[in-house]
N, CA and C of each residue as an Amber inpcrd file, in Angstrom:
protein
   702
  66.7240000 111.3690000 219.2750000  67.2360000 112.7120000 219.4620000
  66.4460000 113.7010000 218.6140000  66.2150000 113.0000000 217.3220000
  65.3090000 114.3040000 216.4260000  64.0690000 114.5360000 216.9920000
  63.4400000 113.4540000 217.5610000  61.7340000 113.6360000 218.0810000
  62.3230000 114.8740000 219.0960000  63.0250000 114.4190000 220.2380000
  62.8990000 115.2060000 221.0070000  63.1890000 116.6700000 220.8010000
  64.4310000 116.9050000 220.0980000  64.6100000 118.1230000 219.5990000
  63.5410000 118.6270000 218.7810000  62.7440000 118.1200000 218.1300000
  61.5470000 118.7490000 217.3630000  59.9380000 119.0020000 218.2930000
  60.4820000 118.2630000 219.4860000  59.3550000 118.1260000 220.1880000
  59.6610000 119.2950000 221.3830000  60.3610000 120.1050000 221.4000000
  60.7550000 120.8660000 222.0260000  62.1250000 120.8100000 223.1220000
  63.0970000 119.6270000 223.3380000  64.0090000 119.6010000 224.0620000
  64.9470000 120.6770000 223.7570000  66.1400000 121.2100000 224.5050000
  66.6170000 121.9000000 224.3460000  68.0150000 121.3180000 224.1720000
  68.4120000 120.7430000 222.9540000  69.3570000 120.0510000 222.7650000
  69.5580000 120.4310000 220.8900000  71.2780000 119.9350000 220.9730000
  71.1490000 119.9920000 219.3560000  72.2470000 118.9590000 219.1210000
  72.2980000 118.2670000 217.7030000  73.3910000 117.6590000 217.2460000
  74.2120000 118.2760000 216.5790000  75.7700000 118.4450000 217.4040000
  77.1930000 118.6230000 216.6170000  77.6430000 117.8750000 215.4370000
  77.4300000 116.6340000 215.6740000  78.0910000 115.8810000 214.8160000
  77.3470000 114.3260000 214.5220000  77.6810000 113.8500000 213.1670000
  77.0100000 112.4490000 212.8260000  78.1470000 111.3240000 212.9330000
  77.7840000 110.6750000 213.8260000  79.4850000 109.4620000 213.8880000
  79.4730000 108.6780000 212.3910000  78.2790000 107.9250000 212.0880000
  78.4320000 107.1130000 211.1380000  76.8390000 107.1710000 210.2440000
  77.4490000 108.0480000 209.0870000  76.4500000 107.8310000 208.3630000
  75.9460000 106.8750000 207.1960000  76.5860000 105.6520000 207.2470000
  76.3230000 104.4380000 206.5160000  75.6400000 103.2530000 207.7960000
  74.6070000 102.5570000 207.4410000  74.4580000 101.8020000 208.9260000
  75.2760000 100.1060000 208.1480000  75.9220000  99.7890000 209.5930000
  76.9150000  98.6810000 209.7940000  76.1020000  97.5760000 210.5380000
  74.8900000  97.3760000 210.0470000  73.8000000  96.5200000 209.8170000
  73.8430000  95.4210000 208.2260000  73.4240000  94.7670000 209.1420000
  72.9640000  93.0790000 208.4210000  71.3470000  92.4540000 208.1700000
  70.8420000  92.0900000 207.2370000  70.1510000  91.1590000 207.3950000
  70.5700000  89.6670000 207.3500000  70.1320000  88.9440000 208.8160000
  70.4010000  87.5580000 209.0400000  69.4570000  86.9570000 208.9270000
  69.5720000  85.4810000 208.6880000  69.0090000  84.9000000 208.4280000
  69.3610000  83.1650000 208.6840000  68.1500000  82.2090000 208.5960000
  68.7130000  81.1610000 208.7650000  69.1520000  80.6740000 207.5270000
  69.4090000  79.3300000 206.9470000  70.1910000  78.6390000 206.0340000
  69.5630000  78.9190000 204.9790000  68.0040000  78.4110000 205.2240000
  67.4600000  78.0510000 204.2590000  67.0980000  79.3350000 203.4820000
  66.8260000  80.3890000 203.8470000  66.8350000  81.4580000 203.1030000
  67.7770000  82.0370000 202.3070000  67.4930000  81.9900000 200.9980000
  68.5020000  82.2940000 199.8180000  68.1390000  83.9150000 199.0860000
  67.3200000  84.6100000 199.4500000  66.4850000  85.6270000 198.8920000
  65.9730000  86.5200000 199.4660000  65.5380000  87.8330000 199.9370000
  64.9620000  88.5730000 200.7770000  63.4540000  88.8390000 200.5520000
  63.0660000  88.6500000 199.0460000  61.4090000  88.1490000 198.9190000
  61.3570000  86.7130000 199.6890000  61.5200000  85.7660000 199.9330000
  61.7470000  84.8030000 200.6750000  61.1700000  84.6320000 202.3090000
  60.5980000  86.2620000 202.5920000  60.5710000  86.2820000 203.7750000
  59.3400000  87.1310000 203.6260000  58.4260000  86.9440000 202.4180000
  57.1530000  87.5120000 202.8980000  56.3790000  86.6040000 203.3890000
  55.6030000  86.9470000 204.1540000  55.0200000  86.4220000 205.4830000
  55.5030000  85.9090000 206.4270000  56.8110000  85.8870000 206.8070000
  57.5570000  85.3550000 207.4110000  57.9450000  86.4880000 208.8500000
  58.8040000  86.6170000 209.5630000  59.1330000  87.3910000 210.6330000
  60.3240000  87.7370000 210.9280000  60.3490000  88.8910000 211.3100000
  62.0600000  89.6370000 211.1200000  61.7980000  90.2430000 212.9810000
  62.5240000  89.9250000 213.6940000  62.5510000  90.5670000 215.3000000
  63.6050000  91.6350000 215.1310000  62.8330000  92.4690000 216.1450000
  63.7610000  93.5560000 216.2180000  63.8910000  93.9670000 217.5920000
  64.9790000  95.0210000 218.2430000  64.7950000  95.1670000 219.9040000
  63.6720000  95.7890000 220.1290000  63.3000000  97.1350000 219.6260000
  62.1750000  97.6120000 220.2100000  61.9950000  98.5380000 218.8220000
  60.0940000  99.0380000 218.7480000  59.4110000  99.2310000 217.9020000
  60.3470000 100.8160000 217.9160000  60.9790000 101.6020000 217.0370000
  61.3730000 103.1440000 216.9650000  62.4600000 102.8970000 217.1000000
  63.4840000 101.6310000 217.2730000  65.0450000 101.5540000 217.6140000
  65.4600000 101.6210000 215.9490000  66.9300000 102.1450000 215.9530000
  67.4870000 101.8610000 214.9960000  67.4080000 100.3910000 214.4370000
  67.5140000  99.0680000 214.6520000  66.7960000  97.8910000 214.1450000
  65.3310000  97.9840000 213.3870000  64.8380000  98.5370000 214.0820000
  63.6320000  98.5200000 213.6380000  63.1760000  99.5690000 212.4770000
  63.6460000 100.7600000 212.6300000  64.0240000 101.6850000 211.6080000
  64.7840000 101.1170000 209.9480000  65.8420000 100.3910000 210.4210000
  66.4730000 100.2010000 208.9670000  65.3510000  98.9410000 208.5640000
  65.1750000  97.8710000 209.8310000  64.4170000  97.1140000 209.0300000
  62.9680000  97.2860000 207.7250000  62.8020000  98.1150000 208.6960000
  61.7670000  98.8500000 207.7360000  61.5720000  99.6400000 206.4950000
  63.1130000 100.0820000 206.8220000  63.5220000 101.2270000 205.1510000
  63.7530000 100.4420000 204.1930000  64.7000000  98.7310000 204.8080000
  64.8360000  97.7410000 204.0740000  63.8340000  97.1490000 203.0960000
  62.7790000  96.6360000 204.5120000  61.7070000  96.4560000 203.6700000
  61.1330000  97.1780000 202.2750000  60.6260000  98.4480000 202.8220000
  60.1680000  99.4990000 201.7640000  61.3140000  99.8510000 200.8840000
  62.8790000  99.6210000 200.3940000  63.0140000  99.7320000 199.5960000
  62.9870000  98.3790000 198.7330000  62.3960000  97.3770000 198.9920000
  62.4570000  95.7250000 198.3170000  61.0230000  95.6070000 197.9810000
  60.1030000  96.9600000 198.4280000  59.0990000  96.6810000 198.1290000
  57.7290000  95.7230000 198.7960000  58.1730000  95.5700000 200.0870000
  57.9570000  94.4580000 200.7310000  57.5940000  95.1720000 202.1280000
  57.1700000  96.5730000 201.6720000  56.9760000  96.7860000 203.6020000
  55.8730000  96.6100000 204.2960000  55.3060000  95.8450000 203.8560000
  53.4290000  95.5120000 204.4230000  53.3230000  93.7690000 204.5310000
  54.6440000  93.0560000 204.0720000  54.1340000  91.8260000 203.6510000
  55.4700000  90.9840000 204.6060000  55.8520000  91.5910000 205.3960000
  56.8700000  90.5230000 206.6180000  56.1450000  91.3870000 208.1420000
  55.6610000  90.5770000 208.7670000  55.8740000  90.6600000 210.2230000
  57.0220000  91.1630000 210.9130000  56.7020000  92.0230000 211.7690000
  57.8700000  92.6000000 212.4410000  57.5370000  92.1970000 214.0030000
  58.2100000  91.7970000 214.6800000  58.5050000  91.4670000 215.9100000
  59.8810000  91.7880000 217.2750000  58.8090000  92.7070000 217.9740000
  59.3350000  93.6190000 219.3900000  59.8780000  92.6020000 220.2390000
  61.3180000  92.3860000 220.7050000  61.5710000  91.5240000 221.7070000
  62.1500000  92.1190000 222.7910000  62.7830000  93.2370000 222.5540000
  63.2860000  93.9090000 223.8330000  64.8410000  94.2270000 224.1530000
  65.5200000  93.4610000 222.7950000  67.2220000  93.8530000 222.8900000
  67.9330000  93.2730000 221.9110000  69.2640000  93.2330000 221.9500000
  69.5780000  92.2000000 220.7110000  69.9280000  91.0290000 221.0580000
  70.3340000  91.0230000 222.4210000  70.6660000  89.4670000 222.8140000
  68.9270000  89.1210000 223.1560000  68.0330000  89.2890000 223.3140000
  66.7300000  88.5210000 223.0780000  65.9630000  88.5400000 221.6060000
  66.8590000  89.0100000 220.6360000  67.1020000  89.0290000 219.4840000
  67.6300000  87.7590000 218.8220000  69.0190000  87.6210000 219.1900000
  69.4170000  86.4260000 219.2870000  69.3600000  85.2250000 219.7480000
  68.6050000  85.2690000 220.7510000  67.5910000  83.9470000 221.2110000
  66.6660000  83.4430000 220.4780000  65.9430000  84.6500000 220.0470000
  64.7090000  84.4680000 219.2690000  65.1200000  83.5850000 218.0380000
  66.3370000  84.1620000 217.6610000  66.3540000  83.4870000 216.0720000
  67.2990000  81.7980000 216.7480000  67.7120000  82.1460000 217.4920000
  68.0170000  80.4860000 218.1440000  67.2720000  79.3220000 218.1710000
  65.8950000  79.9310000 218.7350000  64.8040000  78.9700000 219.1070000
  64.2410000  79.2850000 218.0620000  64.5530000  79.8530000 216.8130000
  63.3680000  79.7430000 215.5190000  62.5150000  80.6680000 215.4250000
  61.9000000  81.6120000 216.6920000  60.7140000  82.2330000 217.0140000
  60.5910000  83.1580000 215.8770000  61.7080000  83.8030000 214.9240000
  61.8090000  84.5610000 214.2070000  62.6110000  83.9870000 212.6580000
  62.3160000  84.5610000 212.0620000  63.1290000  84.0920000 210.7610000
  64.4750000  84.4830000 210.4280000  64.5100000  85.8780000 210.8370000
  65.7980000  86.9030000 210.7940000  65.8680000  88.3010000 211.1720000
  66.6220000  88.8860000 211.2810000  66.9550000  90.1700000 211.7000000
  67.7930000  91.2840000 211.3750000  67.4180000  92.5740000 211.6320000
  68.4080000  93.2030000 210.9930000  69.2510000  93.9770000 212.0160000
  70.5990000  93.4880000 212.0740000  71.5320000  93.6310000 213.3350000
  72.8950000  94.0850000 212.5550000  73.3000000  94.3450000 213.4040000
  75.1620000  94.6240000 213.1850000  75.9610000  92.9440000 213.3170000
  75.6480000  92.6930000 214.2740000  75.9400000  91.1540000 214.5250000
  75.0740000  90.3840000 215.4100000  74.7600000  88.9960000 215.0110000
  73.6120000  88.4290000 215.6490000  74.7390000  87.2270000 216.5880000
  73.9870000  87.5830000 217.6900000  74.9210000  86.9120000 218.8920000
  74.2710000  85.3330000 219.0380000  74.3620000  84.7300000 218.4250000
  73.7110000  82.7670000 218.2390000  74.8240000  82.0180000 217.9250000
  75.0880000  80.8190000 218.0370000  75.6210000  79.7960000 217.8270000
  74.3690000  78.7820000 216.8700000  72.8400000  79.4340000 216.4580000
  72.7240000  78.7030000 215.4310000  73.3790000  78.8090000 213.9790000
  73.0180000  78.3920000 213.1080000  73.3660000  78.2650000 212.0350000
  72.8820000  79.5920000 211.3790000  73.5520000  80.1940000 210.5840000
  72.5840000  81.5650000 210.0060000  73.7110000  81.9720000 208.6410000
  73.1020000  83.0550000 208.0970000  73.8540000  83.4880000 206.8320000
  73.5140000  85.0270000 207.0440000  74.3160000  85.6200000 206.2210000
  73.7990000  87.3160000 206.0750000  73.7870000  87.5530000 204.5140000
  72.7420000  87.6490000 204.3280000  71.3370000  87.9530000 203.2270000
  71.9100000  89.3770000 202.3600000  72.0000000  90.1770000 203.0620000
  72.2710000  91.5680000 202.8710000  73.1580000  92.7600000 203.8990000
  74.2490000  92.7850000 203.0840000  74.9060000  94.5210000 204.1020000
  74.5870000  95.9950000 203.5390000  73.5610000  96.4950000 204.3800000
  72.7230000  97.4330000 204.0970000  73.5800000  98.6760000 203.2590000
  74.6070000  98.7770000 204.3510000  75.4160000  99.9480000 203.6840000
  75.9540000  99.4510000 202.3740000  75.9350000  98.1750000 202.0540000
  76.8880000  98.3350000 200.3030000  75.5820000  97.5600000 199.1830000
  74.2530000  97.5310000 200.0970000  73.2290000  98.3380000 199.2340000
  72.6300000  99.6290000 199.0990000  73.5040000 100.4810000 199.4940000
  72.9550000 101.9850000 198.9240000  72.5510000 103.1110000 200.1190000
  71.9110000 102.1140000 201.2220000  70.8880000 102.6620000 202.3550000
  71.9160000 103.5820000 203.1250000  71.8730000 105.0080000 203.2220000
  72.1360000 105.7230000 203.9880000  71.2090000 105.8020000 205.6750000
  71.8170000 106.2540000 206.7880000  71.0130000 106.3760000 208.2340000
  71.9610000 106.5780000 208.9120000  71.7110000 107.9200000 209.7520000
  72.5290000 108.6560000 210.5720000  72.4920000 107.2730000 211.9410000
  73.8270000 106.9160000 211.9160000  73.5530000 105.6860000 212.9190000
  73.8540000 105.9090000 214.8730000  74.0310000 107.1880000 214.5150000
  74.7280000 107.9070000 216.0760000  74.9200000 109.4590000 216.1760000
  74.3910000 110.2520000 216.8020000  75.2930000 111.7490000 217.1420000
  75.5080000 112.2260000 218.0600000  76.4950000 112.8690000 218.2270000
  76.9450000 113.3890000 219.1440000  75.9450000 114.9030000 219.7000000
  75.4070000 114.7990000 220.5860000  74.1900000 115.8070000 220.9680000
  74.3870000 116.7980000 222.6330000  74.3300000 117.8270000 222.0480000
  74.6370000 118.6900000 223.5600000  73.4890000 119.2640000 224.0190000
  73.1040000 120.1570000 225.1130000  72.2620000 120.8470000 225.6120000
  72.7310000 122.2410000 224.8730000  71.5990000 122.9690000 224.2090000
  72.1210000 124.1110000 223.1290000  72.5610000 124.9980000 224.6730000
  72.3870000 125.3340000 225.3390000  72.7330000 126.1140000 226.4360000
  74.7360000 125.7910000 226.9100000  74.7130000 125.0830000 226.7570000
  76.1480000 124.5280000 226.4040000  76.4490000 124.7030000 225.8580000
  76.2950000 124.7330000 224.3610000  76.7700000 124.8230000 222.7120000
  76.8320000 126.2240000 223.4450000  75.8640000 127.1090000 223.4580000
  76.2910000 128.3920000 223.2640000  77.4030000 129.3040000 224.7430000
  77.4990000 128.4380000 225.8160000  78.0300000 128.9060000 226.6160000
  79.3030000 128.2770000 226.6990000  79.9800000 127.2230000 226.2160000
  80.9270000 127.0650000 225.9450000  81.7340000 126.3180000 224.8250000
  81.4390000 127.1280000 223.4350000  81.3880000 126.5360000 222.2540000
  83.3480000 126.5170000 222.2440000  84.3610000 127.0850000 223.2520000
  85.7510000 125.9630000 222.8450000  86.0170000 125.0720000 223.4700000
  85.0230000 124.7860000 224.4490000  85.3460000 123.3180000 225.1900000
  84.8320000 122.0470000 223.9750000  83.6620000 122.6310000 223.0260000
  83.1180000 121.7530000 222.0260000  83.8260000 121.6300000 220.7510000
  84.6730000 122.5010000 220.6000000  85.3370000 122.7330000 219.7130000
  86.7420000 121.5630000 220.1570000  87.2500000 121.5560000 221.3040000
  88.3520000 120.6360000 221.6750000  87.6870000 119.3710000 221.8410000
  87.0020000 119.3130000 222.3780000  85.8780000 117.9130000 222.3630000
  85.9920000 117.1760000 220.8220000  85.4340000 117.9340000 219.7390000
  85.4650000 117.4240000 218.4030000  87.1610000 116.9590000 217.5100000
  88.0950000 118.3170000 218.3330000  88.9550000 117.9270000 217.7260000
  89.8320000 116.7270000 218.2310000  89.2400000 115.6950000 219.1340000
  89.7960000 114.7700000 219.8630000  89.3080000 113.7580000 219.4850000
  87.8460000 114.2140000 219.1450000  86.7630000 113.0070000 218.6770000
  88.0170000 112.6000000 217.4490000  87.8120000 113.7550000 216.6760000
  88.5000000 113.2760000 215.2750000  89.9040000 112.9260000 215.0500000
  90.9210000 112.9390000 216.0730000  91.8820000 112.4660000 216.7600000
  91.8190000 110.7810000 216.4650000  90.8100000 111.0750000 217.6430000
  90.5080000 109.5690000 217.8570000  90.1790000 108.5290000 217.0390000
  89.2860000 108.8890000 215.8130000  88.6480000 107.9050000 214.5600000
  90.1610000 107.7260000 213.7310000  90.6610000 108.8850000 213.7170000
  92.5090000 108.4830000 212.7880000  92.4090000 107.8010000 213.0700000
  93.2680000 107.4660000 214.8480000  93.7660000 106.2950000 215.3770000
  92.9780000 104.9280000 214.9090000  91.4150000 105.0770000 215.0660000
  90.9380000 104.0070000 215.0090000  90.8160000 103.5680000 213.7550000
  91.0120000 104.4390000 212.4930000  91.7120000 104.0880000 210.8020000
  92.5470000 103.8550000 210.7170000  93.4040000 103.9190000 211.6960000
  95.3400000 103.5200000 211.2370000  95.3500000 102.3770000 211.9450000
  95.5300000 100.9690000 210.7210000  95.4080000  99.6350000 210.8950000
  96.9300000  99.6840000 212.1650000  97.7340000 100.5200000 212.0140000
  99.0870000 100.0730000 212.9020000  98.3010000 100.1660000 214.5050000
  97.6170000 101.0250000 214.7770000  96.6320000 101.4070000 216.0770000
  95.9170000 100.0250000 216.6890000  95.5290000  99.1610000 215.8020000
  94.5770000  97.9900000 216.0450000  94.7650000  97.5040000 217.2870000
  95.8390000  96.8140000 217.6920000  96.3100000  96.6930000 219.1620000
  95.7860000  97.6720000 219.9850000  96.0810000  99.1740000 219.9560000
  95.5120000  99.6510000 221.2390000  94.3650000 100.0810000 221.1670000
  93.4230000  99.8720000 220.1330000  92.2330000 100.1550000 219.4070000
  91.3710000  98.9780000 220.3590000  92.0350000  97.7010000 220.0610000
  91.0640000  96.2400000 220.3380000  90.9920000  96.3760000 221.8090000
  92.3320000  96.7850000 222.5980000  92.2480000  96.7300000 223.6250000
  91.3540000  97.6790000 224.7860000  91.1260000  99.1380000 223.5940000
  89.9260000 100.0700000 224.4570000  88.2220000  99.2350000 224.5830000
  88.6920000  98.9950000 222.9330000  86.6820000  98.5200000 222.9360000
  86.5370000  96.9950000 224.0440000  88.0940000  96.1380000 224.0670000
  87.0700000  95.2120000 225.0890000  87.5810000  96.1880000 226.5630000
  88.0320000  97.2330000 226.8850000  88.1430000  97.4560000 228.6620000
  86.4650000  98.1390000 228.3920000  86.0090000  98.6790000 227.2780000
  84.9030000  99.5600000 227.6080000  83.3870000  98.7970000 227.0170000
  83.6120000  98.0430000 226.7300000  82.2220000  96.9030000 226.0890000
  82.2620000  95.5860000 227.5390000  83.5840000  95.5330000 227.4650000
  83.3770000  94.3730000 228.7870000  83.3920000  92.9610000 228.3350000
  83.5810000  92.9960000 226.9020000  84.2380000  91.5010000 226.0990000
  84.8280000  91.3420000 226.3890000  84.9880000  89.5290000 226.3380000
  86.4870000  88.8570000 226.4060000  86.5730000  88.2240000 224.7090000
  85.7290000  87.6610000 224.1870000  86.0240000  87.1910000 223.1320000
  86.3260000  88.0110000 221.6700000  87.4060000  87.1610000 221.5320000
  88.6390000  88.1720000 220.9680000  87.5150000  88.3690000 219.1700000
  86.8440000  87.4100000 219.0250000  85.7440000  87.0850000 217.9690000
  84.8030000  88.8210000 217.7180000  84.2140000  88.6460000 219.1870000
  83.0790000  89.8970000 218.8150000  84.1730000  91.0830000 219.1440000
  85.0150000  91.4510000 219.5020000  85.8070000  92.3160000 219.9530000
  86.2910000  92.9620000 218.3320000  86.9500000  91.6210000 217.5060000
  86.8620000  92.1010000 216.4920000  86.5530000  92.6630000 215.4290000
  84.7250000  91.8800000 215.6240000  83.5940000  92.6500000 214.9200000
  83.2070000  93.9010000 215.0680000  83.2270000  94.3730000 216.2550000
  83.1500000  95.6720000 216.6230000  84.0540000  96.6320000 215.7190000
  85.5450000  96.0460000 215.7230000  86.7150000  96.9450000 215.4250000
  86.5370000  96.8720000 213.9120000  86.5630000  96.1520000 213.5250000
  86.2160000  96.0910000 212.1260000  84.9630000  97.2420000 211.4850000
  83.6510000  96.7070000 212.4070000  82.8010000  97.7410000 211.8320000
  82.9760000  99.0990000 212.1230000  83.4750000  99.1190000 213.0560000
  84.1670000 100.6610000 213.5880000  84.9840000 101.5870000 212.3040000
  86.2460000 100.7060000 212.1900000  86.9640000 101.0150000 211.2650000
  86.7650000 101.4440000 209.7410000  85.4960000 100.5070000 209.4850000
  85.2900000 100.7990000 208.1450000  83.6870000 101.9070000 207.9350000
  83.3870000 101.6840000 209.0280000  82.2490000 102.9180000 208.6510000
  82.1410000 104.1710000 209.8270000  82.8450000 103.9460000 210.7510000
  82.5960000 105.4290000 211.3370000  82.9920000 106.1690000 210.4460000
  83.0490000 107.7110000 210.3320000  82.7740000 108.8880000 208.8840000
  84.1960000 109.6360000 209.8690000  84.9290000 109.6640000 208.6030000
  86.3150000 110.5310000 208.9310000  86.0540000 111.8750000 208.9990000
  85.0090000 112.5140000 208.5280000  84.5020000 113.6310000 208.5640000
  82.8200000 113.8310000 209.5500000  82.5420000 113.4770000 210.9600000
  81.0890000 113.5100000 211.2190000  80.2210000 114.5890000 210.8740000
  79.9860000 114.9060000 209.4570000  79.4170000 115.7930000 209.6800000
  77.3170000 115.6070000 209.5340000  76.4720000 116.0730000 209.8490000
  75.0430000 115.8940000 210.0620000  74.7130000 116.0230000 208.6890000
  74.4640000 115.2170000 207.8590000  73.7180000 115.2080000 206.3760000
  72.5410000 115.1710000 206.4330000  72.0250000 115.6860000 205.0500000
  70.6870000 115.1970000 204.8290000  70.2320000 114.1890000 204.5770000
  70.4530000 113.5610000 203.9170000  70.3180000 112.2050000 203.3420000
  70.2160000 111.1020000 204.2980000  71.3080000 110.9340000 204.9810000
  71.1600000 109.7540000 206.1860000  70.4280000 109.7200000 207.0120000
  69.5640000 111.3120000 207.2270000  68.6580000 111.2970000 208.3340000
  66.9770000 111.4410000 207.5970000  66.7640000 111.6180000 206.1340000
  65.6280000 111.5040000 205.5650000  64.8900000 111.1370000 205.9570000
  65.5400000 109.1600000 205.9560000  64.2050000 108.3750000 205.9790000
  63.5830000 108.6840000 207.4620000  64.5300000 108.6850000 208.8070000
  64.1980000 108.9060000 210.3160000  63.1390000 109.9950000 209.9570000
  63.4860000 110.9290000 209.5520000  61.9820000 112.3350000 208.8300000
  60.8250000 112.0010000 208.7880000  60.7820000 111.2800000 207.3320000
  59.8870000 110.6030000 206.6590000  59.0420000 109.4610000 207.7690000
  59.5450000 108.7130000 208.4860000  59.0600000 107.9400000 209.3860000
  57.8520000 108.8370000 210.3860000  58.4910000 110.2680000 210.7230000
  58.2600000 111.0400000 211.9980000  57.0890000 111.9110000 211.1930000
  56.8420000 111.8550000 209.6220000  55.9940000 112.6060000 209.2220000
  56.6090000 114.1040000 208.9730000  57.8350000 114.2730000 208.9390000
  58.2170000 115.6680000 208.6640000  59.4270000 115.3130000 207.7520000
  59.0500000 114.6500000 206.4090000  59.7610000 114.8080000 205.2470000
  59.9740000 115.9840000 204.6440000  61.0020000 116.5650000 204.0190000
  61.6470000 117.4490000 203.6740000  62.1030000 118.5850000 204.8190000
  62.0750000 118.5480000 206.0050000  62.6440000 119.5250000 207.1350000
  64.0660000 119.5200000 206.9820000  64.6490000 120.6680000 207.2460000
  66.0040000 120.9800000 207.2050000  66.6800000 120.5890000 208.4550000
  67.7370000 120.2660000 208.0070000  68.4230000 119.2750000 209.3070000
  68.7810000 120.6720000 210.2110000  68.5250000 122.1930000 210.0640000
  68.7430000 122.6560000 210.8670000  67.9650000 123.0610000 212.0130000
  67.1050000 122.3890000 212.1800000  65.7770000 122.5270000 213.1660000
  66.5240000 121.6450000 214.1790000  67.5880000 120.7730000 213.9050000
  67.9410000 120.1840000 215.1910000  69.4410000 119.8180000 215.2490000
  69.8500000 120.0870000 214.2490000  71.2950000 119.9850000 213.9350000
  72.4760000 121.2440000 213.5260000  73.8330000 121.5030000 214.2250000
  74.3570000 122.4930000 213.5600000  75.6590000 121.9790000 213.3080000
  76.4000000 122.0530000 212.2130000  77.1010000 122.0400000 211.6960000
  78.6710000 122.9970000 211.6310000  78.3660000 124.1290000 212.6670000
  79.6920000 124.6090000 212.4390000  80.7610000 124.5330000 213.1020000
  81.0880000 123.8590000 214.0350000  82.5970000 123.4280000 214.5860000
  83.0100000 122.2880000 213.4870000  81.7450000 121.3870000 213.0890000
  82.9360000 120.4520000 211.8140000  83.3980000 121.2270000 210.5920000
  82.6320000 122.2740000 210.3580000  82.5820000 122.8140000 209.0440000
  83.7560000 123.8730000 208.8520000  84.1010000 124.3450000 210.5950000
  85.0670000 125.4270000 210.8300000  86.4250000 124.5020000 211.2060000
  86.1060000 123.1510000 211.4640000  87.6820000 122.3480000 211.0100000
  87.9580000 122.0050000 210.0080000  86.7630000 121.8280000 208.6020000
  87.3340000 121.4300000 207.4090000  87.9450000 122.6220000 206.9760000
  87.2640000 123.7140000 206.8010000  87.9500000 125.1660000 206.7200000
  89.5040000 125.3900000 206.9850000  89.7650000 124.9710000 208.1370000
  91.2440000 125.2600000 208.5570000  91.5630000 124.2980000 208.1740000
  91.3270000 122.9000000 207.9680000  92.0730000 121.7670000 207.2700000
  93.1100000 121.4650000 208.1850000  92.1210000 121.3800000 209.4860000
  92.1960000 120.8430000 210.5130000  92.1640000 118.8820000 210.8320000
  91.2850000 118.2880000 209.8200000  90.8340000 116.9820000 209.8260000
  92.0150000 116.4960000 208.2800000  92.1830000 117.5050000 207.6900000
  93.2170000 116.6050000 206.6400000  94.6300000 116.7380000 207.1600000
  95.2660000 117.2900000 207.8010000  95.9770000 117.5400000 208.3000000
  96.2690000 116.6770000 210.0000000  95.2440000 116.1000000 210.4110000
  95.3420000 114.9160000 211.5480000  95.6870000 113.7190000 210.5960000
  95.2010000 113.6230000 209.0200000  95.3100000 112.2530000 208.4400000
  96.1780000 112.1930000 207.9240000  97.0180000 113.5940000 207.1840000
  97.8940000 113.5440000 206.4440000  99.4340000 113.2060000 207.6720000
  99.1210000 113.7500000 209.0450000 100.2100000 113.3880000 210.0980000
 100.5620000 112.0320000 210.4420000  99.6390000 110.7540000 209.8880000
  99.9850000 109.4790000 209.8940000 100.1160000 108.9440000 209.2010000
């Protein structure tokens, strides 16, 4: 979304869903260490995807970003093959879909790593032609994340993500809800910080997130105390 908006699309981001990423590094058994994996191979879905992005910030903050192989497979379930049949060493996923044997090495978000992991993005021609349909839009969004924070909700919570993911197993259904729960942002609002490193990658470190991002329908509900006031009602 930032390339394109910087590259001239006519679009902007309202809002950041989750600015902690709910990413893993996996791994097989034998790996006890994340130096452990220089020269070794980490698959990712595709070269510019969020996988491939954190893997890399990962790397470079361990110091290690020149000295693991990175490997393009095309998704996460050929992700999860890969590390099935060995082809790869590990990966950096939300959840790795295998029945081999594996461990998780590292959870990015409760090492430090900020990354805007989703936003909500309109055509600015929209934003400006009908900024209270966006305004009710957000205040539903944020409706909605309550519900999906209020552990009593879980039931009708589990039951949206499998009619709309298309799971049956009650296993990954949960994983979802779980990571949902604990890192979508009760407040979405577009930071700096989470979207840095994506910058820095694109060669336009230090740009102001307002070249592609605006901020004021969240900023004009914290104002009215609009979003403490949905949390304080449950």
């Amino acid at each position: 979304m930032i390339a394109a908006a910087l590259g001239g699309a006519p679009i902007v981001s309202i809002a950041s869903l989750a600015n902690r990423p709910y990413l893993r590094l996996w791994a097989h058994p034998e790996f006890t260490r994340v130096e452990e994996f220089r020269g070794k191979t980490l698959g990712v879905s595709r070269f510019g995807s969020t996988t491939d992005n954190l893997t890399r910030i990962l790397l470079r903050r361990v110091g290690m970003e020149n000295a693991v192989n990175i490997r393009q497979l095309g998704g996460t379930l050929e992700v999860g093959l890969a590390f099935r049949h060995r082809q790869i060493d590990g990966a950096v996923l939300a959840t790795l879909r295998t029945d081999a044997p594996h461990r998780i090495l590292i959870e990015l978000a409760e090492s430090g790593i900020q990354y805007s992991m989703g936003q909500l993005v309109v055509a600015r021609e929209f934003q400006r032609r009908s900024p209270d349909t966006l305004e009710k839009i957000m205040r539903a969004y944020i409706e909605g994340v309550a519900a999906l924070r209020d552990p009593s909700q879980k039931s009708r919570v589990t039951k949206a993500i499998a009619y709309f993911s298309r799971l049956k197993e009650t296993k990954a259904i949960d994983e979802i809800y779980n990571d949902a729960a604990k890192y979508v942002d009760r407040i979405p609002r577009v930071e700096a910080e989470p979207v840095a490193a994506t910058l820095e990658m694109m060669g336009k470190k230090g740009l102001s997130i307002a070249s592609f991002a605006d901020n004021s329908i969240i900023d004009k509900l914290i104002r009215e105390g609009f979003i403490e006031q949905v949390y304080k009602s449950r």
